[in-house]
Each structure stands twice: as C-alpha cells, then as structure tokens.
Short mmCIF file of the C-alpha atoms (twelve columns), coordinates in Angstrom:
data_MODEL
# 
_entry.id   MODEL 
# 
loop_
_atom_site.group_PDB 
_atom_site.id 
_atom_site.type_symbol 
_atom_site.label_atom_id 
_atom_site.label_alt_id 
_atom_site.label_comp_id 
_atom_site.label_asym_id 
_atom_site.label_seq_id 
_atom_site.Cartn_x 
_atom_site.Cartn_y 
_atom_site.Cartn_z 
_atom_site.pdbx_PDB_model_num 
ATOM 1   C CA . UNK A 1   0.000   0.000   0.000  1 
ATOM 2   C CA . UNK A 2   1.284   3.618   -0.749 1 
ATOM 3   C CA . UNK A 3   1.472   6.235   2.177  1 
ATOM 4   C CA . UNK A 4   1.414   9.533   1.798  1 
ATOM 5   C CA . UNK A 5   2.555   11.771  4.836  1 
ATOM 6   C CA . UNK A 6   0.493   14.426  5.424  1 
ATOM 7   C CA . UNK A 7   0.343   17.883  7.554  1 
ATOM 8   C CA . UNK A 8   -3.090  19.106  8.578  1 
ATOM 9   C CA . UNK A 9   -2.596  21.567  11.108 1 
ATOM 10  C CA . UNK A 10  0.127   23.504  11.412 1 
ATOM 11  C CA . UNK A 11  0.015   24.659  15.230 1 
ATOM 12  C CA . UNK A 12  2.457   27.483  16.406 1 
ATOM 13  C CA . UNK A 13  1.787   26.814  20.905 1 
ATOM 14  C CA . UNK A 14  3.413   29.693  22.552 1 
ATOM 15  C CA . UNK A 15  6.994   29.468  24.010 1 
ATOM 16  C CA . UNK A 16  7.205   25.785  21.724 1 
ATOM 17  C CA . UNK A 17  8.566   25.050  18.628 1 
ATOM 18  C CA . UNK A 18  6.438   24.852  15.583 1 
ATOM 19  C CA . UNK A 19  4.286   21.011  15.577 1 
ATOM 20  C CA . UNK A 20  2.173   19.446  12.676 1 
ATOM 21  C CA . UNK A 21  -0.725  17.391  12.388 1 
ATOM 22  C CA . UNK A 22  0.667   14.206  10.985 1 
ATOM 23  C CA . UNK A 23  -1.865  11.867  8.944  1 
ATOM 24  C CA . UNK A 24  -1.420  9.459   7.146  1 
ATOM 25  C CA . UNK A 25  -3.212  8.643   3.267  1 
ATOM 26  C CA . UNK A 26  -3.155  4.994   2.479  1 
ATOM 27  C CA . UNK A 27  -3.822  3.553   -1.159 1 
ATOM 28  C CA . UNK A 28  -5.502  0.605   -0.864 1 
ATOM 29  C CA . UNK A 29  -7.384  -1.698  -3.041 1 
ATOM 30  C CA . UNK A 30  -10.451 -0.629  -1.412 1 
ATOM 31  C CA . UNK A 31  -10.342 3.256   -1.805 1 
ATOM 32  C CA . UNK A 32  -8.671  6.026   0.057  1 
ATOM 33  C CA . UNK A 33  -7.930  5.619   4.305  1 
ATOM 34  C CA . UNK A 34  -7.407  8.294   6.086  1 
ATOM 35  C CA . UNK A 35  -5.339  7.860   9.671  1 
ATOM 36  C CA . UNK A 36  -6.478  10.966  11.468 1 
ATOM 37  C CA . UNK A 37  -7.621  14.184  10.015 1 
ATOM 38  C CA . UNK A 38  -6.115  17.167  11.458 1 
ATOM 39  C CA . UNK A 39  -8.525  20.001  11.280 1 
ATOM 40  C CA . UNK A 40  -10.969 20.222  8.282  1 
ATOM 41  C CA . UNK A 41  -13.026 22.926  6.387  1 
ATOM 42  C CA . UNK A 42  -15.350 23.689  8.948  1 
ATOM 43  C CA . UNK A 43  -12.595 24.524  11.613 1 
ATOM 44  C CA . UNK A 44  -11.414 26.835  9.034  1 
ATOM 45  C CA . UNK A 45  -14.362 28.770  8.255  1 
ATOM 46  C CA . UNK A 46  -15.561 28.389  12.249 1 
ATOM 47  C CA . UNK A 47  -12.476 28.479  14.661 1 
ATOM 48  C CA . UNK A 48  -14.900 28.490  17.971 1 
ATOM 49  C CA . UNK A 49  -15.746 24.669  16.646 1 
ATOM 50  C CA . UNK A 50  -12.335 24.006  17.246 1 
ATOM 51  C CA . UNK A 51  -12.961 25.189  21.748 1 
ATOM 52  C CA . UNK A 52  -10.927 27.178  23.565 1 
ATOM 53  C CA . UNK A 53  -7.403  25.219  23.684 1 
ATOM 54  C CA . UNK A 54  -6.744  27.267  20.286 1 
ATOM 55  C CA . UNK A 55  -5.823  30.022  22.297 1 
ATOM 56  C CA . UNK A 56  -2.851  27.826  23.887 1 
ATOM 57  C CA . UNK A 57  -2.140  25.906  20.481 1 
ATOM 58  C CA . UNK A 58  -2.768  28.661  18.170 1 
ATOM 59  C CA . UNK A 59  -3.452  26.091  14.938 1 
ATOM 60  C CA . UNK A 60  -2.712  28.156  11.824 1 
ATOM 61  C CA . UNK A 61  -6.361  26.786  10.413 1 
ATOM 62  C CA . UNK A 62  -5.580  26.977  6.640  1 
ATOM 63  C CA . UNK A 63  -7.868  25.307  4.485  1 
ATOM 64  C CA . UNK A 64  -4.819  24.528  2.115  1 
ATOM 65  C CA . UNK A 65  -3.763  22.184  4.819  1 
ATOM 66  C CA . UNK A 66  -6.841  20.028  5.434  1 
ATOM 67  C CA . UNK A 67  -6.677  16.510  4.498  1 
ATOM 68  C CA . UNK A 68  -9.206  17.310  1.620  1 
ATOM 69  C CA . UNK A 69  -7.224  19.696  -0.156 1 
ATOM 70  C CA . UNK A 70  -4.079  17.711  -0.053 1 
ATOM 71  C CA . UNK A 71  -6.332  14.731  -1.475 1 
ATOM 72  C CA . UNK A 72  -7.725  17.035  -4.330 1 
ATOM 73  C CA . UNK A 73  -3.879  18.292  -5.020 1 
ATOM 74  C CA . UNK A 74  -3.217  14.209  -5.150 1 
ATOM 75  C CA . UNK A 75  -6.144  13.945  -8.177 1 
ATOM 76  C CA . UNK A 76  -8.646  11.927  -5.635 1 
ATOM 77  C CA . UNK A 77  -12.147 13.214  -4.573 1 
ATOM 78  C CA . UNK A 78  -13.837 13.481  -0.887 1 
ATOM 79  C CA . UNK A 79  -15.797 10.337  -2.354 1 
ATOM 80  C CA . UNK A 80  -12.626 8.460   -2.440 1 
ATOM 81  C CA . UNK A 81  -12.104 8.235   1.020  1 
ATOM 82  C CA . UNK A 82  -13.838 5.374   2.367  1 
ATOM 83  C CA . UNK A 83  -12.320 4.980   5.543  1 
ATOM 84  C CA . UNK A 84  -10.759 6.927   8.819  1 
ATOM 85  C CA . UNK A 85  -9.136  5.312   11.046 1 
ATOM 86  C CA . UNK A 86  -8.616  7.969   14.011 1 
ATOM 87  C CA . UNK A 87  -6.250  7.415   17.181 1 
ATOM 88  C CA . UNK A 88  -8.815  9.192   19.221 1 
ATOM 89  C CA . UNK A 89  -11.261 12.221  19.691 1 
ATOM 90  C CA . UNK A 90  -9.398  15.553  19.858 1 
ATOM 91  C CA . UNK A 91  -10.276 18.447  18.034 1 
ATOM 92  C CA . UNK A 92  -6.909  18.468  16.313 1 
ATOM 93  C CA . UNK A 93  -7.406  14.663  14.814 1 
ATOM 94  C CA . UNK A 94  -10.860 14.362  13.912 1 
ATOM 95  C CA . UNK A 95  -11.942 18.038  12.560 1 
ATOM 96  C CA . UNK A 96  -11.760 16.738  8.843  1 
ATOM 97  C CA . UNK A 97  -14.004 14.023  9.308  1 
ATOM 98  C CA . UNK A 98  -16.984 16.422  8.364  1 
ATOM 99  C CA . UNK A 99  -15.374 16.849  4.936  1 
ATOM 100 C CA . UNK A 100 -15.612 13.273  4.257  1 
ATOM 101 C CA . UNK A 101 -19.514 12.046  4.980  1 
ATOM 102 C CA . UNK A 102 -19.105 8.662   3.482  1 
ATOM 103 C CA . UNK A 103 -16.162 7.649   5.144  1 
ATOM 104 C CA . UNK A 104 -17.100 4.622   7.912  1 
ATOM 105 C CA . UNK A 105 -15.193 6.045   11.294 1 
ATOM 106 C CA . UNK A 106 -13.075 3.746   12.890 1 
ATOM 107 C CA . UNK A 107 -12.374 3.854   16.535 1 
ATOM 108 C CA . UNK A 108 -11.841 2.301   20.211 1 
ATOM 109 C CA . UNK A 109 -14.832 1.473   21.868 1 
ATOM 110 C CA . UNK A 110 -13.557 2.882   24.552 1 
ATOM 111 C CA . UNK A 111 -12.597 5.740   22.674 1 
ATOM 112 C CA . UNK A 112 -16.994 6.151   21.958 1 
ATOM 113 C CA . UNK A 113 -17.474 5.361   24.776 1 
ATOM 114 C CA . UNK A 114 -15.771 8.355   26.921 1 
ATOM 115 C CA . UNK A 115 -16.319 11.202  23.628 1 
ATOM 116 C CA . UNK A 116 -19.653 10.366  22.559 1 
ATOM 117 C CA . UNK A 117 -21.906 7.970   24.178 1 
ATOM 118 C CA . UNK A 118 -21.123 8.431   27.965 1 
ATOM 119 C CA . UNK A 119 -18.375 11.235  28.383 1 
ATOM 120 C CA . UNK A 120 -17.166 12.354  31.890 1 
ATOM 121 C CA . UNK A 121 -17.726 16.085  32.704 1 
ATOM 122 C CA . UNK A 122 -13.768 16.328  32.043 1 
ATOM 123 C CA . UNK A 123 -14.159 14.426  28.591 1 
ATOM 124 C CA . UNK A 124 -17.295 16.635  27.514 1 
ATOM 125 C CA . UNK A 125 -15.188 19.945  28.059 1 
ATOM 126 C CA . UNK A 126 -12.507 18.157  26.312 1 
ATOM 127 C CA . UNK A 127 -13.791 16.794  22.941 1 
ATOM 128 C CA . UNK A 128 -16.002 19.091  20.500 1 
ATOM 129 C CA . UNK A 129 -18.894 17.272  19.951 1 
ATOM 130 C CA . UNK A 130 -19.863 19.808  16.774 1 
ATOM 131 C CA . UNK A 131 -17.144 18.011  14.870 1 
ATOM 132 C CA . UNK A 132 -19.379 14.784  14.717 1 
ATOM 133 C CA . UNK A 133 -22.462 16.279  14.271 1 
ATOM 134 C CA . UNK A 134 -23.484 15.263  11.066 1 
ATOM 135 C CA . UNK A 135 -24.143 12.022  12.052 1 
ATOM 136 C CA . UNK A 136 -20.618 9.954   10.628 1 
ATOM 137 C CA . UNK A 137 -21.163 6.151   10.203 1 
ATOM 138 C CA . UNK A 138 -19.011 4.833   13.421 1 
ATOM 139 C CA . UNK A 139 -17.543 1.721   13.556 1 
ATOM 140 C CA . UNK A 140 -16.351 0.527   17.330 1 
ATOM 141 C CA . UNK A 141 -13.722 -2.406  17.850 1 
ATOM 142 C CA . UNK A 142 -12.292 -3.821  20.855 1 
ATOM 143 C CA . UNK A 143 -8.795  -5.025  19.657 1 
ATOM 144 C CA . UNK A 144 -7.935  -7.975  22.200 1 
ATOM 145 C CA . UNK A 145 -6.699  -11.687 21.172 1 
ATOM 146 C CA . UNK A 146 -4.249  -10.536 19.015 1 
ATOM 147 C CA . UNK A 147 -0.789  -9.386  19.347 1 
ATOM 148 C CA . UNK A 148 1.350   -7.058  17.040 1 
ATOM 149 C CA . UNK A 149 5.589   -6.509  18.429 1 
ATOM 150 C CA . UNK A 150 4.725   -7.000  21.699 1 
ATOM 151 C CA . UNK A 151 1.353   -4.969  22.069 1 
ATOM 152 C CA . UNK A 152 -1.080  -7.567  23.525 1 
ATOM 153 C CA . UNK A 153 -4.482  -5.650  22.355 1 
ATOM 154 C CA . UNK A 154 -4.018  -5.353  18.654 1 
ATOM 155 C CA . UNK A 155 -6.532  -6.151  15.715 1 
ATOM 156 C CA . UNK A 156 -6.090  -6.056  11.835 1 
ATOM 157 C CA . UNK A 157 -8.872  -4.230  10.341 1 
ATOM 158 C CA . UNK A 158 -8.998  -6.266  7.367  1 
ATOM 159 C CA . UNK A 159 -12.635 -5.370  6.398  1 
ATOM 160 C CA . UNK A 160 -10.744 -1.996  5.304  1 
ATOM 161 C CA . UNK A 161 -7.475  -4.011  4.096  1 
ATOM 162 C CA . UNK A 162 -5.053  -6.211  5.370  1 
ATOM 163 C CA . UNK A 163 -1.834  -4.470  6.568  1 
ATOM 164 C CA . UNK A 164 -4.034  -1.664  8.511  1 
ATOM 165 C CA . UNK A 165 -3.618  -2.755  12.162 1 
ATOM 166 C CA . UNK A 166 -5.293  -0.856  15.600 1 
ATOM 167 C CA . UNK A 167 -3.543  -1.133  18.537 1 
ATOM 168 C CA . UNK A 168 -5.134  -0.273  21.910 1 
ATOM 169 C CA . UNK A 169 -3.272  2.108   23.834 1 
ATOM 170 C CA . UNK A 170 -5.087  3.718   26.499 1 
ATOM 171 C CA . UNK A 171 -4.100  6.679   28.408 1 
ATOM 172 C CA . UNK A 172 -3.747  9.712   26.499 1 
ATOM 173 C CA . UNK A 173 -7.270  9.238   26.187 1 
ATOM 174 C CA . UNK A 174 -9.453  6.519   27.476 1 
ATOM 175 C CA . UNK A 175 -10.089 4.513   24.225 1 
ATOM 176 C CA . UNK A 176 -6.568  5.771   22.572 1 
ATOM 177 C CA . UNK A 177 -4.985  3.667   20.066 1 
ATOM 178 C CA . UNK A 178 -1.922  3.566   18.133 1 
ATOM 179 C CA . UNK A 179 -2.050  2.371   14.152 1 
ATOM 180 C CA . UNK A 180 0.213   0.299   11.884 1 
ATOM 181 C CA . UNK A 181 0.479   0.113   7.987  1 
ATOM 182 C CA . UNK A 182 1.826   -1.804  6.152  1 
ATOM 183 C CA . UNK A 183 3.809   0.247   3.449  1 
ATOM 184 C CA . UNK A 184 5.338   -2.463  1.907  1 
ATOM 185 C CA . UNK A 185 9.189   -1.488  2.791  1 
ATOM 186 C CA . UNK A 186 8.215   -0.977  5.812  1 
ATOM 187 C CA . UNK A 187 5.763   -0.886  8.372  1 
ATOM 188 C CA . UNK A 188 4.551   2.984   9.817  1 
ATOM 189 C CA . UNK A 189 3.386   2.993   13.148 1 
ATOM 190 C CA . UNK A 190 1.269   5.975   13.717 1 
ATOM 191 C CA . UNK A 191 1.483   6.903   17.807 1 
ATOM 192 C CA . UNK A 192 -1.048  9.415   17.737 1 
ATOM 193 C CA . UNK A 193 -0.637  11.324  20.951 1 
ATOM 194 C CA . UNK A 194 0.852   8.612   23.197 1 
ATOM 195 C CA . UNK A 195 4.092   10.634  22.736 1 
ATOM 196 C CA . UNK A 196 4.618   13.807  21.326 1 
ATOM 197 C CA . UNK A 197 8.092   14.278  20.785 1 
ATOM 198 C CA . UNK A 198 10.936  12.080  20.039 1 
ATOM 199 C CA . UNK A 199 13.261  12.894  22.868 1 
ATOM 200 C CA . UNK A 200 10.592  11.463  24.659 1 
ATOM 201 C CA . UNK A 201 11.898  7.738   23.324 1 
ATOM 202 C CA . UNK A 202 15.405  8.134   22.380 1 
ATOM 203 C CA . UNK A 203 16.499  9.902   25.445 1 
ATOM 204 C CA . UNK A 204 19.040  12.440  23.392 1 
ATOM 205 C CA . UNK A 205 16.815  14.848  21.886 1 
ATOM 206 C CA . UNK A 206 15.470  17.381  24.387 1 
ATOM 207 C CA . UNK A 207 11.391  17.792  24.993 1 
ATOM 208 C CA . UNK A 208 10.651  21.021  25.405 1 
ATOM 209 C CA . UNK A 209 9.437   22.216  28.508 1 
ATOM 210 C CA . UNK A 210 6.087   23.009  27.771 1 
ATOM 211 C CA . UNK A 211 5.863   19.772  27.081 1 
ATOM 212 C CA . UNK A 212 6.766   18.127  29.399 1 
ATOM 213 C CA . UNK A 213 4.105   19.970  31.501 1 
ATOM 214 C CA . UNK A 214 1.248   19.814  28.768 1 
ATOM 215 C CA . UNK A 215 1.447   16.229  28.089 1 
ATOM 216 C CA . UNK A 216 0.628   14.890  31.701 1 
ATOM 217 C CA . UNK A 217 -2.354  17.523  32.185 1 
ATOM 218 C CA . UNK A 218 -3.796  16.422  29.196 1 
ATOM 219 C CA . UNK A 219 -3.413  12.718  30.171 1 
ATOM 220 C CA . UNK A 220 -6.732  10.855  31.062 1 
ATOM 221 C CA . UNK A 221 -4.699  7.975   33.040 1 
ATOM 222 C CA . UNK A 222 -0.795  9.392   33.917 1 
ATOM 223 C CA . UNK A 223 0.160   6.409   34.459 1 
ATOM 224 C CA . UNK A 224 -0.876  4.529   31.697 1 
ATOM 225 C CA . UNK A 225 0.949   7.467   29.406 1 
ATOM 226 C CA . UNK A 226 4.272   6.481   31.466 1 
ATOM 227 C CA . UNK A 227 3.787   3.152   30.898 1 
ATOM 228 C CA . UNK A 228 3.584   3.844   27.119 1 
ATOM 229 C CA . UNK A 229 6.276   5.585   27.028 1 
ATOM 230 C CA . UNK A 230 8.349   2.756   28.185 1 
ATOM 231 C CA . UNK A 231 6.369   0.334   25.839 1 
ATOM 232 C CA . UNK A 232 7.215   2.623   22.914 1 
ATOM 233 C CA . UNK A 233 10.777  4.066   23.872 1 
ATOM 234 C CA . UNK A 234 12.058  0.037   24.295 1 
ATOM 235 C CA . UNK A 235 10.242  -0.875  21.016 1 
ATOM 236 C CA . UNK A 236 12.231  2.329   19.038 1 
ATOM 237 C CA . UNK A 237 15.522  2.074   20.766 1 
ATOM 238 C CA . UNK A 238 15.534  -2.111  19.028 1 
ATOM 239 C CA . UNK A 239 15.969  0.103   15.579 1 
ATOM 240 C CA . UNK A 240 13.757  -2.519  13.905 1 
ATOM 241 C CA . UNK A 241 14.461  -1.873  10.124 1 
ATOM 242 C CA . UNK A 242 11.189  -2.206  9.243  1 
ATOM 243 C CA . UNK A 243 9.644   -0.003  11.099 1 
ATOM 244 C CA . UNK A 244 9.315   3.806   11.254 1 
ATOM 245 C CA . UNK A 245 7.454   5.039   14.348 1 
ATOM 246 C CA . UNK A 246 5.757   8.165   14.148 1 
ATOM 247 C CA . UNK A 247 3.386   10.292  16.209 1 
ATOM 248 C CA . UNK A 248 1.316   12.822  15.586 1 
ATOM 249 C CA . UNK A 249 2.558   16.208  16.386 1 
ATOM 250 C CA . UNK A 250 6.728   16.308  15.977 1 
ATOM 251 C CA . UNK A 251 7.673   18.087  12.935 1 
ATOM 252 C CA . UNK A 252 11.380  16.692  12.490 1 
ATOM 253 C CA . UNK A 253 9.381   12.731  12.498 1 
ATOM 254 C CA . UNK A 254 6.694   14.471  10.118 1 
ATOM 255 C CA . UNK A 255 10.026  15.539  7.661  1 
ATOM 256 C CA . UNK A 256 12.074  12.515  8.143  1 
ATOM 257 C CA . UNK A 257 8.938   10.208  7.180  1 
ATOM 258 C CA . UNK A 258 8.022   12.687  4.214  1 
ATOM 259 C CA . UNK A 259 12.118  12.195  3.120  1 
ATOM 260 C CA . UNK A 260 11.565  8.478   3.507  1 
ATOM 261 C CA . UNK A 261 8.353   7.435   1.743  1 
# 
C-alpha cells in the first residue's frame, strides 16, 4: 500500500517550537484511508468549533492544509475516502471528518465510549462534539486476542485491508490507540498522541518544557501514558528496520517520514 505523509494543522503553541498534524493517506485496493484528520473545512471557516485550547495551540487553520485539499492536489475526490481510522477524539485529529460524509469512522470502543456515548464532565469539556455532528457512520472495535511486536491488544482491520492494524493504547485518552500500515518497505506505526516528541523515546533529543508539563495535564490515566512511554521508547531504541514510528505532532518525524516514503 502507498502512504502519503500528510500535515493538517500547522500549530504554532506559545513558548514551543512549531508542531504538525501528521496523517497518514493509504492507497488501498479498497479506496482512500485516512489515519487521522487534522482540522478540516469547517474549523477553518468556524475556529470556535475548534474550543478554547486554540488560544494555547494557536493552529494556523488553513484550508490549504486540510486533508481534503491535499487529497484534491493528489487527483482523488472526498468520495474516495472510504475509511478513517482515528487514534482518538481531539479536536486536532478528527476536525476533517466532516469533509468526508461517506467515510465509515473507525475507533476504540472505549474511545466512543468516553467522547460520545457516555463522556465524563472532564471528557465533555474536552472533545467538541460539533465536529461529529453530522451524524458519521461509526464503527467501534475492541482489539484484544491478538498481538502485534509486543502490544497484547491489537486487531487487523482487514474489512478496510489487510496491513491496517489498531492497537489499543489507552491513556492519552481513554479509548486511545496507536495504528500500523503496512507500506510495503516498511511498516509505519502511527502513535497518535501517546508521545509527542521524540526525545521522549530516544532519550538524546530534548522535549521542550512546555511539554513536558502539557502532556501529563492532558493525560486521562498518567500512568498509563508512562507506561507507554516505556512500551514505545524500548520498542524504538531495538531500531527494527522495518519499522518507522511516528506520532502525531513532531515536525522533524513528520520531515524525516516525508524524506523516507
């Protein structure tokens, strides 16, 4: 399958360096899957939809970056796109989900459980539900029974294709999960948020300090986010060569993937 790396949402957080959105665009056999969305049309033309936190993430909101103008520039359509497979429910990975109507939504259960059918008063302040209200086609899985490099809770989603992959990792959020693709060379491993910057794993580069703070106040379990950190860090410091690990929001991984496809 062909990946294309996209950036759909530039964000510019004060006192941090610049991050990205990262998605990813598979070619399959069976259409166009999207891997997050970043923000989409309607976050452009409405940036209240997107809450309050863009006054601490200041996202650029260009409609040049959604995922649907970088799949027009490609020669595809919005009707293309017949699946999204998102990581989990914050405003800054499912916005774009609106531009795509016909896509089936693929998630956690857990992860509809705590965003849309039975949220916690922190989770409904957190998650925008205006970004799913047109009614998307959700599809729920409970990956369990199967394992993928050492994550126990995996499942391959091979009603979209096989090589697509959802791993459960709780923590960030409650239903989080972490995605793998097969790219043919190589296997991409989309983290989502359960890091957010490299340093984080290969214990050289430096996190910024904001950070460091941010990422634990956003947590919904701490302590499952630790423990995915050392899940993750012990899985990237093996150098599998196979296997590029990504997550969501570091630029340099969002370049060095780009470089690489």
């Amino acid at each position: 399958m062909k990946v294309h790396h996209l950036n759909c949402g530039t964000m510019r957080p004060y006192t941090t360096p610049v991050i990205v959105c990262h998605v990813l665009l598979v070619e399959t056999d069976n259409g166009l899957v999207l891997v997050d969305t970043g923000y989409g049309t309607q976050d452009c033309l409405d940036p209240k939809r997107v809450g309050p936190t863009r006054h601490l993430f200041n996202p650029v909101l260009s409609k040049g970056e959604t995922a649907l103008r970088h799949i027009e520039e490609l020669g595809f359509t919005r009707e293309d796109v017949r699946h999204i497979v998102v990581t989990h429910f914050d405003m800054d990975h499912i916005g774009g989900i609106s531009d795509f109507p016909d896509a089936q939504i693929h998630a956690t259960s857990a992860e509809i459980e705590g965003a849309v059918r039975n949220p916690s008063f922190r989770e409904r302040t957190r998650f925008r539900a205006a970004q799913w209200a047109h009614g998307p086609k959700i599809v729920e899985h409970s990956p369990d029974g199967e394992k993928w490099r050492g994550f126990a809770a995996a499942k391959e989603l091979t009603e979209i294709a096989p090589g697509i992959v959802l791993i459960s990792l709780p923590g960030h959020t409650r239903g989080h999960a972490c995605i793998a693709v097969d790219a043919g060379h190589r296997w991409v491993l989309h983290c989502g948020d359960a890091f957010y910057a490299e340093g984080t794993l290969d214990g050289r580069s430096p996190v910024p300090r904001p950070i460091q703070i941010i990422e634990p106040l956003l947590a919904f379990d701490r302590k499952k986010v630790a423990d995915n950190h050392a899940r993750l860090t012990e899985l990237y410091q093996r150098q599998e060569p196979d296997l590029l690990m990504v997550c969501a929001h570091d630029a340099s991984l969002f370049d060095h993937a780009k470089e690489t496809a």
